[in-house]
Every structure is written in C-alpha cells, then in structure tokens.
C-alpha positions as CSV (number, residue, x, y, z in Angstrom):
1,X,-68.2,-112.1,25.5
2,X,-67.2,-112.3,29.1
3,X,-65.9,-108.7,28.8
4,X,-68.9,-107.1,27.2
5,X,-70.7,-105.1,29.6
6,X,-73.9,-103.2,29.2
7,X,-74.3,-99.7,30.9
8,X,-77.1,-97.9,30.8
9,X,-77.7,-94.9,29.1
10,X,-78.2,-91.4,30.7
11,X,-81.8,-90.0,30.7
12,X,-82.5,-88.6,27.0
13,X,-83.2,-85.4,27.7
14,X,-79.5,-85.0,29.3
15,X,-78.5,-86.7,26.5
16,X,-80.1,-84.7,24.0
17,X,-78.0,-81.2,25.5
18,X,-74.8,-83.1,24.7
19,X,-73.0,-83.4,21.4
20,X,-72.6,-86.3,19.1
21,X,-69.1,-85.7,19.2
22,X,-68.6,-86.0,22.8
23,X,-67.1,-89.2,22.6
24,X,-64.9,-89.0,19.5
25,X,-63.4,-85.2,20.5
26,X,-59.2,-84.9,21.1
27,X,-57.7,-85.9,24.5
28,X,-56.0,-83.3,25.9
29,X,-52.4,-83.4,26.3
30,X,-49.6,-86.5,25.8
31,X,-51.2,-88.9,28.3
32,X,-54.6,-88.7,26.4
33,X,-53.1,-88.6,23.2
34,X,-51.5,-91.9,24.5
35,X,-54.8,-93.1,25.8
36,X,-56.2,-92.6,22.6
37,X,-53.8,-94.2,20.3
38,X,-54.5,-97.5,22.8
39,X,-58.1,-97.2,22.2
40,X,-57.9,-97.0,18.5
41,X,-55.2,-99.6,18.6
42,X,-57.5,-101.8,20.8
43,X,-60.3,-101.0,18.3
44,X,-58.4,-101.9,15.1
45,X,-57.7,-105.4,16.3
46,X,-61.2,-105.8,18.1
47,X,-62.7,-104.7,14.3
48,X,-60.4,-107.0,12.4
49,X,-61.3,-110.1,14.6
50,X,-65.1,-109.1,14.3
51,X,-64.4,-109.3,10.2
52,X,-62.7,-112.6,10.2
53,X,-65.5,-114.2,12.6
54,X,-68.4,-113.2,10.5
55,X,-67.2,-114.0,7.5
56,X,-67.0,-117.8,9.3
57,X,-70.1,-118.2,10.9
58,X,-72.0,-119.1,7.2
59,X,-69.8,-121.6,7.3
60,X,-71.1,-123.2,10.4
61,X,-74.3,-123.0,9.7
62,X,-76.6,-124.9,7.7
63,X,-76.6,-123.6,4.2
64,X,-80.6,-123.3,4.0
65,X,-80.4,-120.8,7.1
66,X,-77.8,-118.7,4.9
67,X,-80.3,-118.4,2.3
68,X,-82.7,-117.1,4.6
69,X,-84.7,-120.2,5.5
70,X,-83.5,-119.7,9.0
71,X,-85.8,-121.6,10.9
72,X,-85.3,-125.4,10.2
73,X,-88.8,-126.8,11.1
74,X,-87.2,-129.5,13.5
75,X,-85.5,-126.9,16.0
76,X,-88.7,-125.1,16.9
77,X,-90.1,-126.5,19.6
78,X,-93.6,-127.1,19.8
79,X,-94.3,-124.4,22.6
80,X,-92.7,-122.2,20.3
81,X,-94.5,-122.8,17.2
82,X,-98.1,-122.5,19.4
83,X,-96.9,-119.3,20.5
84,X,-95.1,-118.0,17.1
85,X,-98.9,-117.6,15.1
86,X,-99.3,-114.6,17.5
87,X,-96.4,-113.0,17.2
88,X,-94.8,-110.1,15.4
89,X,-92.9,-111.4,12.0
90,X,-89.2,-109.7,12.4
91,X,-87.5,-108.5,9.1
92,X,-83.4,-108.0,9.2
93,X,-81.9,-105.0,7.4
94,X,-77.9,-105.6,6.5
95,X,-75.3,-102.8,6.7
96,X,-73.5,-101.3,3.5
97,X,-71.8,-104.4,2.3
98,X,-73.2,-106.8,4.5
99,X,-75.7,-109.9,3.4
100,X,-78.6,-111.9,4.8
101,X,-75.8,-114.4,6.3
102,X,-74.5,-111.1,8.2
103,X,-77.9,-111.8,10.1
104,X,-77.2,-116.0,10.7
105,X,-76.4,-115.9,14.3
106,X,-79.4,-113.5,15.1
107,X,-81.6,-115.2,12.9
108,X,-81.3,-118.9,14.1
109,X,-81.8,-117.1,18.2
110,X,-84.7,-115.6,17.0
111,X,-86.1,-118.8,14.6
112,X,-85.3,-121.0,17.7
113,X,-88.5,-119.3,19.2
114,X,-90.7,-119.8,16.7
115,X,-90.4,-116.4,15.7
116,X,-91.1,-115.9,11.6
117,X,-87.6,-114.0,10.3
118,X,-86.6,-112.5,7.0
119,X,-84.1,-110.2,5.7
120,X,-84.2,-108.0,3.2
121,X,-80.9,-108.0,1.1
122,X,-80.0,-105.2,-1.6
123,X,-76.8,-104.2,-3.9
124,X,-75.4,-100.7,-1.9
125,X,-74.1,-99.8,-5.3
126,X,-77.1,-97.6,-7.6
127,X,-79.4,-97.2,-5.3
128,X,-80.8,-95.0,-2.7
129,X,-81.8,-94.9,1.0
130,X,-85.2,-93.4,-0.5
131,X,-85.1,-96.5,-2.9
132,X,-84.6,-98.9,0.2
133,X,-86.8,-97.6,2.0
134,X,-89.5,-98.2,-0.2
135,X,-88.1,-101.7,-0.7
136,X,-88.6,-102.5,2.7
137,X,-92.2,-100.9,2.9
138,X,-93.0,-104.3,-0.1
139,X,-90.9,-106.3,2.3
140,X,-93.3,-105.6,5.2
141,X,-96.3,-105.3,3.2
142,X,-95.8,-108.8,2.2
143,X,-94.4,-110.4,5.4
144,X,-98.0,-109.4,7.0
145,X,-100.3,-111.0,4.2
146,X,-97.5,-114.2,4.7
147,X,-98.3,-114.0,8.3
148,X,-101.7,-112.9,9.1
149,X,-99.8,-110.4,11.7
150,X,-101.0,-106.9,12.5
151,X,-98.0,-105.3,12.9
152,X,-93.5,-106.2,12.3
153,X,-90.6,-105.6,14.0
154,X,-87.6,-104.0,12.1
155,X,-84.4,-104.3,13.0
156,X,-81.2,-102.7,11.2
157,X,-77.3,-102.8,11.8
158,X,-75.8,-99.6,10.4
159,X,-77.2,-98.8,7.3
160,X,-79.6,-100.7,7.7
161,X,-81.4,-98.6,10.3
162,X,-81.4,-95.4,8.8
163,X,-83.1,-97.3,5.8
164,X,-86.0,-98.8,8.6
165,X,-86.1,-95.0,10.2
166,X,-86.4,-93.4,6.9
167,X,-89.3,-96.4,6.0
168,X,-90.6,-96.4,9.5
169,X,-91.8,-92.8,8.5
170,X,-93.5,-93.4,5.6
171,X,-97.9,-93.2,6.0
172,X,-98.0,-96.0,4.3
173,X,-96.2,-98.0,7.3
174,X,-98.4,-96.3,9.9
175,X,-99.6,-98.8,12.7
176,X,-97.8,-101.3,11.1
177,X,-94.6,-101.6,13.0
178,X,-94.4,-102.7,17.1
179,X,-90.0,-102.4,17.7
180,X,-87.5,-100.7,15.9
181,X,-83.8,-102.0,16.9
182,X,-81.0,-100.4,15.4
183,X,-77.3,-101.1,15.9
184,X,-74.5,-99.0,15.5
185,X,-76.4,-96.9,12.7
186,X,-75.2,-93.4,11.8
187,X,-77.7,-91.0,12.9
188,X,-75.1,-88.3,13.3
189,X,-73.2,-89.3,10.5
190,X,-70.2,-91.5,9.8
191,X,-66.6,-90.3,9.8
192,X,-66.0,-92.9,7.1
193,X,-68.8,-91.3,4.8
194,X,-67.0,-87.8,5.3
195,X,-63.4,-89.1,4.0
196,X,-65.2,-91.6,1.4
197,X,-68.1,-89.9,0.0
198,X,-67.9,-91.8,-3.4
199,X,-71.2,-93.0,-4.1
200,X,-75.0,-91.4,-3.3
201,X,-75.9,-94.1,-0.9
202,X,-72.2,-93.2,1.3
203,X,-72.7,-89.7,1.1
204,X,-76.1,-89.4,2.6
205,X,-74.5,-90.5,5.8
206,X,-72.2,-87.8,6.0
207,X,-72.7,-85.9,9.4
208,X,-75.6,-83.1,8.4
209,X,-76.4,-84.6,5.4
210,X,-79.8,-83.5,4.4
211,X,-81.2,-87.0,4.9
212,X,-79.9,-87.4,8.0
213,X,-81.1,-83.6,9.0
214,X,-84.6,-84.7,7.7
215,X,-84.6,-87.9,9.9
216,X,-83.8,-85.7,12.9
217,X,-87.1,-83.7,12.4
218,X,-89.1,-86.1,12.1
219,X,-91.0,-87.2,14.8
220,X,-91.2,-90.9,15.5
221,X,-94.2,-92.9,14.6
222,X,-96.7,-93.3,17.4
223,X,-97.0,-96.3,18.8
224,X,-93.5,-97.5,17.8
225,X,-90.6,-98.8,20.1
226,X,-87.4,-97.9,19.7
227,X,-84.1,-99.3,21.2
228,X,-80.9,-98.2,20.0
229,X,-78.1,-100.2,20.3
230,X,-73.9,-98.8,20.4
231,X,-70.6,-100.4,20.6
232,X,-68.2,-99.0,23.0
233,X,-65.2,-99.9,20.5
234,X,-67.0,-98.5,17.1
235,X,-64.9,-96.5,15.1
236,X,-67.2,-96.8,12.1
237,X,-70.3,-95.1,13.8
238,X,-68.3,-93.7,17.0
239,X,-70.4,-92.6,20.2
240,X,-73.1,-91.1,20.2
241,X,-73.8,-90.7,16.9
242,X,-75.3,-94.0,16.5
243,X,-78.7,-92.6,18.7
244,X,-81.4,-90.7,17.3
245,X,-81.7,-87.6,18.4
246,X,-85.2,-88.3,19.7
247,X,-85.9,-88.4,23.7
248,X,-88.2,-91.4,23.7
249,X,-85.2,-93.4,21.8
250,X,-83.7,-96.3,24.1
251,X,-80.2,-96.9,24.4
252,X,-77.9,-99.9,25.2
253,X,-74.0,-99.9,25.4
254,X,-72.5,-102.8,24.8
255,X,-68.4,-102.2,26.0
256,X,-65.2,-104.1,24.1
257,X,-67.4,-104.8,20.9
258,X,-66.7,-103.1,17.8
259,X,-69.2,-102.1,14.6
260,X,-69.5,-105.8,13.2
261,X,-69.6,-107.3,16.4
262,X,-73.2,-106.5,17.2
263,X,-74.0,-109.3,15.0
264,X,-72.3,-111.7,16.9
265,X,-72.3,-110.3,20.1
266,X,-74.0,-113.5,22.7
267,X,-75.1,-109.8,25.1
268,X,-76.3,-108.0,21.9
269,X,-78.7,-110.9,20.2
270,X,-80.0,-111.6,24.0
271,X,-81.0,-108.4,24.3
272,X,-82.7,-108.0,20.5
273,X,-84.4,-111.7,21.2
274,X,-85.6,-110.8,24.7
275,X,-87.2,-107.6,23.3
276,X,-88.9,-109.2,20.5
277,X,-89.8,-112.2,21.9
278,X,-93.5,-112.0,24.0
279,X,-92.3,-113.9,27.0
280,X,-89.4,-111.6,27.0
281,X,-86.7,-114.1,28.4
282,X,-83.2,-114.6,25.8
283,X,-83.1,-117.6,24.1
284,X,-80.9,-120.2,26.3
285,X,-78.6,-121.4,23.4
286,X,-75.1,-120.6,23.7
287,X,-72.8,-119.1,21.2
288,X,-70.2,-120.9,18.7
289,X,-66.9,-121.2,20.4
290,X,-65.5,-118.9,18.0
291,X,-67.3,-116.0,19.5
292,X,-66.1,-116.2,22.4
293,X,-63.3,-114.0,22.2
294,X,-65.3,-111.2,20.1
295,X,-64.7,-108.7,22.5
C-alpha cells in the first residue's frame, strides 16, 4: 500500500457549500475526457484486483476467525487482555454482498488488541435497511450484556454504514455508542443504485432517496464520534458522496484504493484500529504479502 496516501479533508463547513458531485462531474474538453477514461480505466483494474484479493484472504486465515471467532485466545497478549475488560466491544457491518470474512483482515488487527469483535451478517435480498437497523440495535443490545461495556463502536463498509447511521438514530441506542466508522458508504447515493434499482434494499440508496433524505436531517447522536472514511479510486460510492452531510463528520482519503479495498487497505485498518483502540497507536502487524499491491 506504498502508494496509498491520506490527505486530509477540507473544513466541513467548506465542505458542506460544495456538491456531492463535485468529484464525479464531466471533464471539460478532449484532454479531460482522456484524463478520465485513464482514471476509470485505472479504477476498473484497481477494483478487480481488490475482488480477487478478498475473496483470498479467508483462505489464509484460520477458519475459526472466518466464522467470527476472530480472536484466537493465544494471540492476545496479556497486556492486551488486562486492558480489553475496559474497552468498547466493536461490531462490523458488511456491505451489500459482502460476509463476516469481508471483515477478516480488520478483525484479527483489532482481536490482536484484545479488543472484543463481532459482525453482524444478513441476506441483502428481502429485507430492509429499517429491518437492519433494528437487527443491529439486538446486535448491540447483546454485545453490552456479553461484555459488561457501557457503550460500542460501530463500524460499516458501504451499506453497512447507512444501516449503523440509520440504527445509530434510534432512542433506543441513545448513549450507547462511543465511534461510528464508515467506509465508502453512500450517503449521497450510489450511481450503481440509480442504473440497478432492482430490489427495495438497492433502491433506498439511490441519490435523494427518501431514506437517505431522512438520514441527512437527522442530527447526529450526542456524544457520538464519527469518522468517515473515502477511496480516491471508488467508482461504487464516488467522491464525496460517501460523507455525511453533517459538519461535525470526520473525513479520511485514502488515494489509489478502490471500494473493496478499504477492507484490506494496511493505511485504512491502522487508522480504524488506532481510533478504536484506548492507547490509540495501530496495531504493529504487517499485512499478507498479497496486499501489497492493493493500491
């Protein structure tokens, strides 16, 4: 990930007096028509490499971590597991189409601090982000009787964090969440909802959808930090439109990484594990080989 660079985000109030289309509008003339085709070109092949290296990484992992038992009690160190009974339990929220092993490379950074992970997993397909949401409201409910912790952090990749902003809402979560990370989640809207609207759950990320309208109006809950994360080569959730409209929202680029490789992304799960963890350093263990070339 040598070429991934982060850049920090303008201040949100500038930000919030720009469109969500800023980044995806026309080029002007041949040379930025040219420019573009590169980028998109670039992207395709950044995004296909992304799909082939997730779908390899259950493979190198231990099967118990795939099914969610990411935290082998061996490879926690016993600083970390002192530390770990005070901490915030996290909970990972997959994309449409993803799985809990989307999460395997974040998970085992995260377990490998003593940190107590889950992920909630669910079919796209017949339900909606209203029944997700309330999905993951059980999932935290029960992750803080499992724990004895006051409070969770949430984090979501795409889907996944408009289901956590839409349950993140809910009174019934009220003081119960610390962080909220989202990456690459359509808060403006996809342009792949808008050309394949073919099931409720796709069409409620359309750009203005009323969903997405109502999460825009809504105020974020107090107390809660959020970071948003974006991928400078995302054509799924392009730009801007990954960031909540709201100014107290953080926001972290991450350059030459594409949609799915936020979850494998050494620059991306450093930055989730130093905001979650309470010494707030990144865990020190490097990437598989194989991601290397992600970006």
């Amino acid at each position: 990930m040598s070429q991934a660079q982060s850049t920090t985000s303008e201040p949100a109030r500038a930000r919030s007096s720009r469109t969500r289309m800023d980044m995806t509008a026309r080029p002007r003339g041949l040379g930025g028509a040219r420019a573009a085709l590169n980028t998109m070109a670039r992207a395709a092949r950044v995004h296909a490499h992304e799909a082939a290296s997730l779908l390899s990484v259950p493979a190198m992992a231990p099967v118990r971590r795939v099914r969610g038992d990411y935290a082998a009690e061996e490879t926690v160190s016993p600083l970390a597991k002192a530390g770990a009974a005070s901490g915030r339990p996290v909970l990972l929220v997959h994309g449409f189409g993803g799985t809990k092993s989307s999460w395997t490379l974040v998970a085992q950074a995260l377990s490998a601090r003593g940190v107590s992970v889950d992920a909630m997993t669910y079919a796209p397909l017949g339900n909606s982000v209203e029944q997700l949401a309330d999905k993951l409201i059980v999932q935290v409910e029960k992750a803080l009787s499992r724990t004895g912790a006051k409070k969770v952090h949430l984090v979501g990749h795409s889907l996944g964090g408009v289901i956590i902003a839409l349950a993140a809402a809910d009174r019934r979560l009220n003081g119960r969440v610390d962080t909220v990370i989202t990456l690459g989640s359509p808060f403006g809207g996809s342009p792949w909802a808008d050309a394949l609207p073919v099931v409720q759950i796709v069409r409620a990320l359309r750009a203005g959808s009323p969903l997405l309208r109502q999460l825009a109006s809504t105020p974020l809950p107090d107390g809660v930090r959020w970071l948003s994360v974006a991928a400078g080569l995302d054509v799924v959730v392009p730009g801007l439109r990954s960031v909540p409209s709201h100014p107290q929202v953080e926001t972290f680029t991450v350059n030459g990484v594409g949609h799915l490789g936020m979850l494998l992304s050494r620059r991306v799960i450093g930055l989730i594990t130093a905001t979650l963890c309470a010494d707030g350093t990144a865990a020190a263990e490097p990437a598989p080989r194989l991601l290397q070339s992600a970006s």
